[in-house]
C-alpha positions in Angstrom: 33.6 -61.7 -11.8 31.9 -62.4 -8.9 29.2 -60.3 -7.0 29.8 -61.1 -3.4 30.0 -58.3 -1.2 33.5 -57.2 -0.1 34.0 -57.4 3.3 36.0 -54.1 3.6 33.5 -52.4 2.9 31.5 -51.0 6.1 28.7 -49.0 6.0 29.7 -45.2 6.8 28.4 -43.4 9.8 26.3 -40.6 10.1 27.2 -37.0 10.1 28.7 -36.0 13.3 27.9 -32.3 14.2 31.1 -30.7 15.5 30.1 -28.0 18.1 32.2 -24.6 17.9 32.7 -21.3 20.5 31.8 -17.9 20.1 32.3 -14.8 21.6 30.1 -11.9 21.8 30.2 -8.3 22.7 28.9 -9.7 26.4 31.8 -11.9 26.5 34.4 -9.4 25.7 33.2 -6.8 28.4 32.9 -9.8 30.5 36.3 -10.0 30.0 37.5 -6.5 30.3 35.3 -6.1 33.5 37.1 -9.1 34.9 40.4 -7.7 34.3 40.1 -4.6 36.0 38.6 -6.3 39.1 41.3 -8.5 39.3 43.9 -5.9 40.1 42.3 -3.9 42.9 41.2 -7.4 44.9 44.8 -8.6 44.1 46.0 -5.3 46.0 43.2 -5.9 48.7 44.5 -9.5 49.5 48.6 -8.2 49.2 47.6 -5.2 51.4 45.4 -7.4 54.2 47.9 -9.7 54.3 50.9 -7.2 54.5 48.6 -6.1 57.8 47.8 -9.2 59.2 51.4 -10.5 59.1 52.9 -6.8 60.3 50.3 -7.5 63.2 51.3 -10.7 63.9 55.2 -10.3 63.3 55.9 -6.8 63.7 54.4 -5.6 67.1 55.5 -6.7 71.1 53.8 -8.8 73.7 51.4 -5.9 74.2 50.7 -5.5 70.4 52.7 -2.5 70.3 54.7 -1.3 67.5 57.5 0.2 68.8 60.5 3.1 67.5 63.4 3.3 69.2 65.3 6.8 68.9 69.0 7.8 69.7 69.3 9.5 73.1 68.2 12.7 73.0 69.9 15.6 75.5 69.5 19.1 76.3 71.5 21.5 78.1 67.9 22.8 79.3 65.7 21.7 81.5 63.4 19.6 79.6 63.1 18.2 76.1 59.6 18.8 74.6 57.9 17.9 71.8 54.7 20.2 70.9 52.1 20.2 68.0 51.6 15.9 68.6 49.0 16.3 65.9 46.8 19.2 65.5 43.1 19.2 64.5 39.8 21.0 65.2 38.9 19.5 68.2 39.0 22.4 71.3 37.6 19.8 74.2 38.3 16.1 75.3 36.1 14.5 72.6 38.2 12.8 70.2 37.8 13.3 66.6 36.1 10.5 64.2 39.3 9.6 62.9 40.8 9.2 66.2 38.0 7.1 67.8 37.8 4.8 64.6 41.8 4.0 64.9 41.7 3.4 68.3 45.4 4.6 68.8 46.9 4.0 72.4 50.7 5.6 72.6 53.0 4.2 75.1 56.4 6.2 76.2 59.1 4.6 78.1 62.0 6.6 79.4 65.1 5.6 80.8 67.4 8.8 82.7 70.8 8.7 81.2 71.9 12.6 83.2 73.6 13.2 86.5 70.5 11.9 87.8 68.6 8.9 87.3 65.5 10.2 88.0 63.8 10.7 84.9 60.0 12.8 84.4 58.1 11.8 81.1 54.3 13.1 80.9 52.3 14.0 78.2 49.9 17.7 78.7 48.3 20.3 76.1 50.5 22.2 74.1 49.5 25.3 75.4 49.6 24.3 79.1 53.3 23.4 78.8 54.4 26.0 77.0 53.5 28.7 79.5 55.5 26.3 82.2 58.2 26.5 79.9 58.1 30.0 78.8 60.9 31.5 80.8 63.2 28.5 80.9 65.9 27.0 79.0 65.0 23.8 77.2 65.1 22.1 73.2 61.9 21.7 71.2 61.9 18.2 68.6 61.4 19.4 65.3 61.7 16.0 63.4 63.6 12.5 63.4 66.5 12.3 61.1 67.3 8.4 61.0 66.7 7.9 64.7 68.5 11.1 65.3 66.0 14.1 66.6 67.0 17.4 65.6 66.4 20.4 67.7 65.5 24.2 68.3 66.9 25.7 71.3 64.8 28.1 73.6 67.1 30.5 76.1 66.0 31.1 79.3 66.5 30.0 82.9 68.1 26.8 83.8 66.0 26.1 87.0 62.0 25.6 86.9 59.7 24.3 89.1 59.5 20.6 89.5 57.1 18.7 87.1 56.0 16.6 89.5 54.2 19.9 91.1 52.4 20.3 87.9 48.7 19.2 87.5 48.4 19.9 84.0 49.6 16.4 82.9 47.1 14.3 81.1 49.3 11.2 82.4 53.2 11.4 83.9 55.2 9.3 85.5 58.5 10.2 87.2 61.1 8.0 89.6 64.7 6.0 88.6 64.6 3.7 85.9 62.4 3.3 83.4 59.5 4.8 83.4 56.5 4.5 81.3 53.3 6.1 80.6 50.0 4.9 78.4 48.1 7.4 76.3 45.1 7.4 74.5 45.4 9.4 71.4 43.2 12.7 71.8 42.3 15.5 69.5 43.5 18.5 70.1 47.6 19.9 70.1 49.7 18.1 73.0 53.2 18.1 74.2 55.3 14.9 75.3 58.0 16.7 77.6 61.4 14.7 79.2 62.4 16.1 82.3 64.9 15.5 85.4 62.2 14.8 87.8 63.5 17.5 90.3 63.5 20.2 87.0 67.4 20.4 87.2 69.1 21.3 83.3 71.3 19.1 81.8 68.7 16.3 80.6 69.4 13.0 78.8 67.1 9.6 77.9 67.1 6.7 76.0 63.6 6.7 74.7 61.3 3.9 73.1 57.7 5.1 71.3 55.0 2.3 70.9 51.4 2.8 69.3 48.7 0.5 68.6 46.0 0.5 66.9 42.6 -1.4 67.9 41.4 -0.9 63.9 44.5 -3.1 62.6 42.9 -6.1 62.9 39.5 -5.2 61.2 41.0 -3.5 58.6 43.3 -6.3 57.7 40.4 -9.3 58.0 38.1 -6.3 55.6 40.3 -6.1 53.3 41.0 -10.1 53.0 37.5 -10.8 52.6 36.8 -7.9 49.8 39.8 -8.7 48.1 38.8 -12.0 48.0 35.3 -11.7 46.9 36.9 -9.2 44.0 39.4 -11.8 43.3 36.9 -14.5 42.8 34.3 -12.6 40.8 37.2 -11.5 38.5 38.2 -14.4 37.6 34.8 -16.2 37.3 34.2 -13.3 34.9 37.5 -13.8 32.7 36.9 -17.5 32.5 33.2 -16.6 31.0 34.5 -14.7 29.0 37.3 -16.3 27.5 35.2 -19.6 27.1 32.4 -17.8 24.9 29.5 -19.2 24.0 28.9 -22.8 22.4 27.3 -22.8 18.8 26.4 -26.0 16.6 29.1 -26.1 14.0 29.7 -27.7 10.2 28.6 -31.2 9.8 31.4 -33.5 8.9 31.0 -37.3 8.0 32.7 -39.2 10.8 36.0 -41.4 10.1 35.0 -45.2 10.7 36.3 -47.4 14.0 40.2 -47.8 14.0 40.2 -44.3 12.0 41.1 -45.6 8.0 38.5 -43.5 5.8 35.9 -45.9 3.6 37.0 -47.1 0.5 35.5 -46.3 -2.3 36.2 -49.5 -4.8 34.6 -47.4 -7.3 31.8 -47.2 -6.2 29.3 -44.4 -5.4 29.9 -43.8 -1.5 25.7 -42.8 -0.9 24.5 -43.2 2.7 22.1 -46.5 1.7 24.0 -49.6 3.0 24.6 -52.1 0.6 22.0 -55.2 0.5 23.1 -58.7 2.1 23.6 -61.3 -0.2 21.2 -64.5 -0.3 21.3 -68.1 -1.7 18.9 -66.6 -4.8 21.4 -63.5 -5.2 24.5 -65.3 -4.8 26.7 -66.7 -8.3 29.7 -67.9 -9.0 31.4 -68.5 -12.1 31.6 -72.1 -13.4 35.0 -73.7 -14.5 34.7 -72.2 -18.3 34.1 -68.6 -16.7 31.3 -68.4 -19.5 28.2 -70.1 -17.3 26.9 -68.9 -14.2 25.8 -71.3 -11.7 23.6 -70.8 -8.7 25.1 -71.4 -5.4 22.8 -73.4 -2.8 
């Protein structure tokens, strides 16, 4: 038998430390927090978006969003809508709400009567009212698919010309289309459609445009915090889904080329075997009975 180190054996490695992830209470809120975040700045972004494409997409050369209605007609002598919006406001100053959206209306009117010449002006409620009060005309009550629905006021069917009127906040009146721009006011106002010489029997195509100068800002602030809530939520879920990194179990390491060590009976200690010299070193002589030094 011969006591020449095998050359299998190799010596094995130290222990390798195998790191492990935990997560704590901190992680779990982290992770909670994150999810709730995520679904309001994911509605910012959808919402800004929805408004910055409606902007871009959705509105004419002027920025206008526009409505086109059905013709409306009367037998009257003018078509009126009253109550525009009503609010607290008794004087010119606009109300908050107003003066944040910025809201310009735009009316065009096109005479489709006997008479092409077509009156379109916009006035307080009240002022228009007492011109109307003993005539015959139709109030707009609502919009039914494009299709305005009336109530009918009796009365005479001749008034005095519109045109004649200073009451209007801003009119226009001639053949063709004709157009007016508003800026949206508190207070409760009146659009009225007329035959510019206040004849009955009244009939326009009519298109409605507003815009809004707080589109834009509101779109671009909602982008921005959506994104900020977007980005913070899922920084926070990350965190929170990685834990935290903790020194594991050690584990003895598998040798290169990954076969384990083997054993060949003998004791598998971390102390590497000694290498063999010409004074250590034997072999067997021919009769296997009498050792004989080699060197």
């Amino acid at each position: 038998m011969t006591n020449a180190p095998d050359p299998t054996l190799r010596q094995p490695a130290a222990p390798v430390t195998q790191p492990r992830r935990t997560r704590s209470a901190g992680h779990v809120a982290a992770i909670v927090i994150g999810c709730l975040m995520l679904v309001p700045g994911l509605g910012m972004l959808a919402g800004g978006g929805a408004l910055a494409i409606a902007q871009a997409a959705a509105t004419d050369d002027d920025g206008y969003f526009t409505f086109t209605i059905d013709r409306i007609e009367s037998d009257g002598v003018a078509i009126a809508t009253t109550d525009l919006w009503l609010d607290d406001a008794d004087d010119d100053a606009s109300p908050w709400v107003l003066d944040w959206l910025d809201l310009d209306v735009r009316l065009r009117a096109e005479g489709a009567a006997s008479t092409e010449d077509v009156f379109v002006g916009i006035a307080r409620a009240a002022d228009v009212e007492d011109y109307l009060a003993d005539a015959t005309y139709s109030e707009v009550v609502e919009f039914d698919n494009r299709v305005a629905r009336y109530l009918e006021f009796d009365g005479s069917d001749s008034i005095a010309p519109p045109v004649d009127q200073d009451f209007w906040s801003v009119s226009s009146a001639g053949g063709g289309e004709q157009e007016i721009e508003w800026e949206a006011r508190g207070g409760r106002w009146s659009v009225v459609v007329m035959n510019a010489d206040g004849t009955a029997d009244v009939a326009a195509d009519v298109e409605i445009g507003a815009k809004s100068g707080a589109v834009t800002p509101i779109a671009v602030t909602l982008l921005v915090i959506g994104g900020i809530l977007t980005a913070v939520a899922i920084t926070l879920i990350v965190i929170g889904a990685r834990g935290r990194r903790d020194v594991g179990t050690s584990a003895p390491s598998q040798p290169a080329g990954g076969a384990p060590l083997p054993s060949h009976g003998l004791p598998t200690t971390g102390t590497p075997l000694p290498s063999p010299t010409t004074e250590t070193a034997v072999q067997l002589d021919d009769d296997q009975r009498h050792p004989t030094r080699v060197g």
